[in-house]
C-alpha positions in Angstrom: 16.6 12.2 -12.8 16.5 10.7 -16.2 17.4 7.8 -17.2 18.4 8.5 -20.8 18.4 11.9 -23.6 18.0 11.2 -27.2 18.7 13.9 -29.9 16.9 13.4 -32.7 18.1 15.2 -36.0 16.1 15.6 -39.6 17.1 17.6 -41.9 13.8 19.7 -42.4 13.2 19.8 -38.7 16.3 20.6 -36.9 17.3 19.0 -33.7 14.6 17.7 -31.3 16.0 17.0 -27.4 13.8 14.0 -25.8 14.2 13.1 -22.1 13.6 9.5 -20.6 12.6 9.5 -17.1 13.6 5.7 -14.5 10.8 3.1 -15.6 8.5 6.1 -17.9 5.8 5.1 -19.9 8.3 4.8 -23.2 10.3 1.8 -21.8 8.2 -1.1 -23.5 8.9 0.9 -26.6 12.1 0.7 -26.3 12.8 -2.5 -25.4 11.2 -3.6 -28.7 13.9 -0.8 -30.2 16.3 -2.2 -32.9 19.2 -0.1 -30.2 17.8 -2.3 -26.8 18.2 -5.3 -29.1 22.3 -4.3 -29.9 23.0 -3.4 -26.1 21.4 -6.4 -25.1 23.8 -8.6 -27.4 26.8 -6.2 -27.2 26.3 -5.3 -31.0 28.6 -2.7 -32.3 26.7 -2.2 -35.5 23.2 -2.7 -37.3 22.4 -2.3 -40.7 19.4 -2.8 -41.9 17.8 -2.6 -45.9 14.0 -0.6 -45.7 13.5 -1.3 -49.1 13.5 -3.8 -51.7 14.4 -7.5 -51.8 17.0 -7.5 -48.8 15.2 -5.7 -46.7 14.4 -6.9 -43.2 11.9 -4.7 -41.2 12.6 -7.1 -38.0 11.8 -4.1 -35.3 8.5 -1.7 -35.3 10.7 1.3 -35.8 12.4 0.1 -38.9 8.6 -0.5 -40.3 7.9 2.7 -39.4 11.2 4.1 -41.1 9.9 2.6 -44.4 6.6 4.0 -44.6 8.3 7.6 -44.4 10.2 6.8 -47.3 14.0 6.0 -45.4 15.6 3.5 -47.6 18.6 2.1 -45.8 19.2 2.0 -41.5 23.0 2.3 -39.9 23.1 2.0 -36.2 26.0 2.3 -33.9 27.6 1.8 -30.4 30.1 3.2 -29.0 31.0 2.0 -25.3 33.1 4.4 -22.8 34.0 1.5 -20.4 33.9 -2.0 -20.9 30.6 -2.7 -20.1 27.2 -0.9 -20.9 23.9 -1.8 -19.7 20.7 -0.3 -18.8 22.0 0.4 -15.1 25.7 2.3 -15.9 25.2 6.0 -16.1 27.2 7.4 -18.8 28.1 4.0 -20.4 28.3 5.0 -23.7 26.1 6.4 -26.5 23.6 4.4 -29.3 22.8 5.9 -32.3 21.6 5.2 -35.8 21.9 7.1 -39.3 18.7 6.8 -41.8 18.8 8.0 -45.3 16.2 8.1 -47.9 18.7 7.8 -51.5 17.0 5.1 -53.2 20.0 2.9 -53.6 20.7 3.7 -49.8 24.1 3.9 -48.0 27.4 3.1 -49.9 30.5 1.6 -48.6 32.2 5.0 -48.7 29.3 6.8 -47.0 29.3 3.8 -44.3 33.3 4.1 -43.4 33.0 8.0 -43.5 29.6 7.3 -41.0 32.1 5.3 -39.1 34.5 7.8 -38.5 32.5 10.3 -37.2 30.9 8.3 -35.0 34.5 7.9 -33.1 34.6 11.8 -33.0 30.7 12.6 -31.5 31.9 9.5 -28.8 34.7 11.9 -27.8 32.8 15.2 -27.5 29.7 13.5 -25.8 31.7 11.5 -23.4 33.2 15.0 -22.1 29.5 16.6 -22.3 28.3 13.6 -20.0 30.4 13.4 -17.5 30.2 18.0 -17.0 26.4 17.7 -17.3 26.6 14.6 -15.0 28.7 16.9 -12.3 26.7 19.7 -12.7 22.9 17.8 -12.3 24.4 15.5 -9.2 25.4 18.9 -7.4 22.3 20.5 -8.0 20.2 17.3 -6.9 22.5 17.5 -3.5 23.6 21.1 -3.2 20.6 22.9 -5.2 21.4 24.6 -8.4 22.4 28.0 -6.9 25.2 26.0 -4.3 26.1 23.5 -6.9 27.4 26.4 -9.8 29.1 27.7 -6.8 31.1 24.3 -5.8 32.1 23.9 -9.6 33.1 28.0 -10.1 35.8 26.3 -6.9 34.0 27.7 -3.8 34.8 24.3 -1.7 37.2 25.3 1.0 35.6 25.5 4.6 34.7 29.3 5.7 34.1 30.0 1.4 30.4 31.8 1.3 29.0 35.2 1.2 26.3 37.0 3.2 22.9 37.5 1.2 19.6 38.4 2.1 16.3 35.8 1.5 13.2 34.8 1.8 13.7 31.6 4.4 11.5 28.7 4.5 11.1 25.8 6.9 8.7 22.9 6.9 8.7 20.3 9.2 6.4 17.3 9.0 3.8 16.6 11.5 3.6 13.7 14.1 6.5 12.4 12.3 8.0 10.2 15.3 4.4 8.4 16.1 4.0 7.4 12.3 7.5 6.4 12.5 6.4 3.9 15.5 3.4 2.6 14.0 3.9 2.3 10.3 6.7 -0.1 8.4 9.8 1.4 7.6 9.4 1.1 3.6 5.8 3.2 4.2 6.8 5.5 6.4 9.6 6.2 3.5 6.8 6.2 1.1 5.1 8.3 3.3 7.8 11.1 3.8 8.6 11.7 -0.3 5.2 12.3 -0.2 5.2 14.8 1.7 8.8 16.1 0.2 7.5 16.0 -3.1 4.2 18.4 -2.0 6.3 20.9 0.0 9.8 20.8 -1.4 8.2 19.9 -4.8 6.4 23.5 -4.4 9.4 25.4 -3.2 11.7 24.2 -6.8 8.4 25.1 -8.8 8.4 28.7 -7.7 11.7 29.4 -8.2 13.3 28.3 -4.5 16.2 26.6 -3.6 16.0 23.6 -1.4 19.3 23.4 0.6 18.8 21.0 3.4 16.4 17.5 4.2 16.9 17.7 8.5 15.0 14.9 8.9 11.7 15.4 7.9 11.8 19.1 7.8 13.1 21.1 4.6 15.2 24.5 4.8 14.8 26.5 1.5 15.6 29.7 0.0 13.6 32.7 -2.0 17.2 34.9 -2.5 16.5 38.6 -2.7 18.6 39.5 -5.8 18.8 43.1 -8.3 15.9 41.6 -10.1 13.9 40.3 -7.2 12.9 42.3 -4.5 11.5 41.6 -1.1 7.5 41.4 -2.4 8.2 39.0 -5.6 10.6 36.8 -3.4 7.8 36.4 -0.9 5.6 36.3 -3.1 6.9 33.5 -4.6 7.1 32.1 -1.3 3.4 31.9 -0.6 2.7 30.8 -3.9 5.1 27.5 -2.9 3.0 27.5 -0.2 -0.2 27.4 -1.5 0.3 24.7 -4.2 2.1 22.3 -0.7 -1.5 22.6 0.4 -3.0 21.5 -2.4 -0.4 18.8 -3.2 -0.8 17.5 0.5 -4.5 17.4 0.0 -4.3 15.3 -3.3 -1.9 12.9 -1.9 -4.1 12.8 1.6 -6.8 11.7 -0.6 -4.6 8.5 -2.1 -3.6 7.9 1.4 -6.8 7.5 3.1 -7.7 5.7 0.4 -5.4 2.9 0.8 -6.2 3.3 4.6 -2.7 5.0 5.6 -2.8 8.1 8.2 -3.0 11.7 6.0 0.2 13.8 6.4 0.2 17.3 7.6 3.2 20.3 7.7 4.2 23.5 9.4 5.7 26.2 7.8 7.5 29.5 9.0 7.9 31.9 6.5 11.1 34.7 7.8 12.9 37.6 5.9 17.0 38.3 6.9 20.6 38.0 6.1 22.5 34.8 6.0 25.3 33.2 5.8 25.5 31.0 2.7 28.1 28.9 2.4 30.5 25.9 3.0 30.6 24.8 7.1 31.6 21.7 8.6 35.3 20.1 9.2 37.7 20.0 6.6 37.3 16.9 5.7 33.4 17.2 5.4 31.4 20.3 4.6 28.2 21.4 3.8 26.8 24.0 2.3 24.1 25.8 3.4 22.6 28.8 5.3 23.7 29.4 8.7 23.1 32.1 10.9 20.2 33.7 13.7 17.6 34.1 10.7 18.0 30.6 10.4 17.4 29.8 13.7 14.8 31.7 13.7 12.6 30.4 11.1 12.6 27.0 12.5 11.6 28.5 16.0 9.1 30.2 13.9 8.2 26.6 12.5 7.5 24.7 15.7 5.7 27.7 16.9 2.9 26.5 14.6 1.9 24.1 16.6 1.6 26.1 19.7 -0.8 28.6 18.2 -2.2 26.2 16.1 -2.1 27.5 12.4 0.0 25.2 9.5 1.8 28.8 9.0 3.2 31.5 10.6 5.6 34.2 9.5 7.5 37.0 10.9 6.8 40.7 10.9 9.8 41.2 8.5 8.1 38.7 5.9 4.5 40.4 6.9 6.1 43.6 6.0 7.7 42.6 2.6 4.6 40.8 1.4 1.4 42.2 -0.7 -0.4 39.4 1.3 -3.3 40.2 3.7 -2.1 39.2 7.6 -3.7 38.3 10.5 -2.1 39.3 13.9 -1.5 35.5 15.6 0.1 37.6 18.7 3.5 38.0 20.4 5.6 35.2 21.1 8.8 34.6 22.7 11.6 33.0 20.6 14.5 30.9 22.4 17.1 32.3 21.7 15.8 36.0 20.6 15.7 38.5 23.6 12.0 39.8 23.8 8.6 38.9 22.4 7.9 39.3 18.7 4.7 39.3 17.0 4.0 36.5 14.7 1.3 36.7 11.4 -0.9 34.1 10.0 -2.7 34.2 6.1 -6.2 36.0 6.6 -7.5 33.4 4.1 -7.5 30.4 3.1 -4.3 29.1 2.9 -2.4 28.2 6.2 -5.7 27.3 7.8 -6.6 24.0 9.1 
């Protein structure tokens, strides 16, 4: 997600925690940094005077440095593999020291810098490579499937039955767009519409677990301090704001002259299975079971009855939302009719 954290330390301030995101608006900046400059030529160390007449304010942060008063600059790098470049993940760690003693740094306080710049190497190489583990699960797995990989749930069968809030969205016309439009847009075309629905569903506290093509298959669990009402509530909210997203990012599309996206969404309330399934040399984890199945018939029921959502009478039931009777419909798979619900207002109507 990022492509870099700084810590930033001042005595009379305490630590500050800064997160760079791929290509941000901050990367000009620091590619004019006095720490670009020493990855770029593989620099272990940079020391430069702020003050007096050996000083050399060569970068804008070092000019900056002087007018706060710092009187002396020590940077460092410390590389965990041989190499480490803008691309590496995890390459290594840049840092600098700054004090403000008028006659700055001394030879002693330099060595003693030194050495402890070997020893915070060593701790945050180990505090990468966990955080590293634990954000690539939860950017595959989700956060809730991720902790329970690393706490050693990873055998095939390993899972436990709980009770959720399930969504599933599936994108609309998917295949024709696919036919008409160039493979890099029609890519462009379905983050766009991940980003508005399962964008939504992270935001209000859901757990995305599967991309099945275009559709996504999410989670509100049902937990001791969330009940049935606050996880569907929760629900609908995600809901609600995929609308709006979809709208804003119908209204780029159209501008540019490229087709607007649309969704359906079925909203259901039952027990899973949530856990690891697959073969033993491949599994997944995720939710498996006839809620599940349900739900996505409940999805592609949408487009039968005509409304962008639909939810079950278990989810009708849980929910403080107002519900409009869409009728009975049968369900492959589930033995009789069942009635279906739509939002009385606004949204879920096209």
């Amino acid at each position: 997600m990022y492509a870099a954290e700084a810590l930033n330390w001042k005595r009379d301030g305490g630590l500050e925690l800064r997160s760079f995101a791929h290509g941000g608006d901050e990367l000009a900046q620091w590619q004019r940094s006095p720490l670009y400059h020493m990855i770029e030529h593989k620099l272990p160390q940079l020391r430069r005077r702020l003050t007096g007449e050996s000083a050399i304010l060569d970068f804008d942060l070092l000019e900056e440095l002087a007018d706060e008063g710092y009187t002396d600059y020590l940077a460092f790098l410390v590389r965990f593999n041989e190499s480490l470049d803008q691309d590496k993940v995890g390459g290594g760690i840049i840092g600098s020291w700054c004090t403000d003693r008028e006659n700055g740094f001394t030879n002693e306080d330099i060595l003693s810098l030194q050495r402890v710049e070997q020893r915070i190497a060593v701790a945050f190489k180990i505090n990468i490579q966990k955080k590293l583990t634990e954000n690539i699960l939860a950017a595959y797995l989700g956060p809730d499937a991720g902790r329970q990989v690393l706490d050693g749930r990873i055998k095939r069968g390993d899972g436990a039955t709980i009770r959720a809030v399930i969504w599933f969205s599936d994108m609309r016309e998917s295949t024709r767009l696919a036919d008409t439009m160039t493979a890099e847009a029609f890519l462009r075309a379905l983050n766009e519409y991940f980003e508005s629905t399962a964008g939504a569903v992270l935001k209000h506290q859901g757990e995305v677990l599967r991309f099945i093509g275009d559709a996504v298959l999410a989670i509100f669990p049902i937990q001791e301090d969330r009940d049935v009402a606050e996880s569907s509530r929760l629900a609908m909210e995600a809901a609600r704001e995929a609308e709006i997203n979809l709208g804003r990012v119908n209204e780029e599309r159209v501008s540019r002259g490229e087709p607007a996206l649309d969704f359906g969404l079925g909203l259901h309330v039952g027990e899973v299975l949530f856990g690891n399934i697959g073969v033993p040399e491949r599994v997944e984890f995720s939710v498996v079971g006839p809620a599940a199945n349900e739900v996505a018939r409940l999805e592609s029921l949408t487009k039968t009855v005509g409304k962008r959502i639909l939810v079950s009478k278990a989810f009708a039931d849980g929910s403080n939302e107002q519900w409009e009777r869409a009728g009975e419909y049968e369900l492959r798979g589930v033995k009789s009719p069942i009635p279906v619900y739509t939002p009385s207002a606004g949204v879920g109507k096209r």
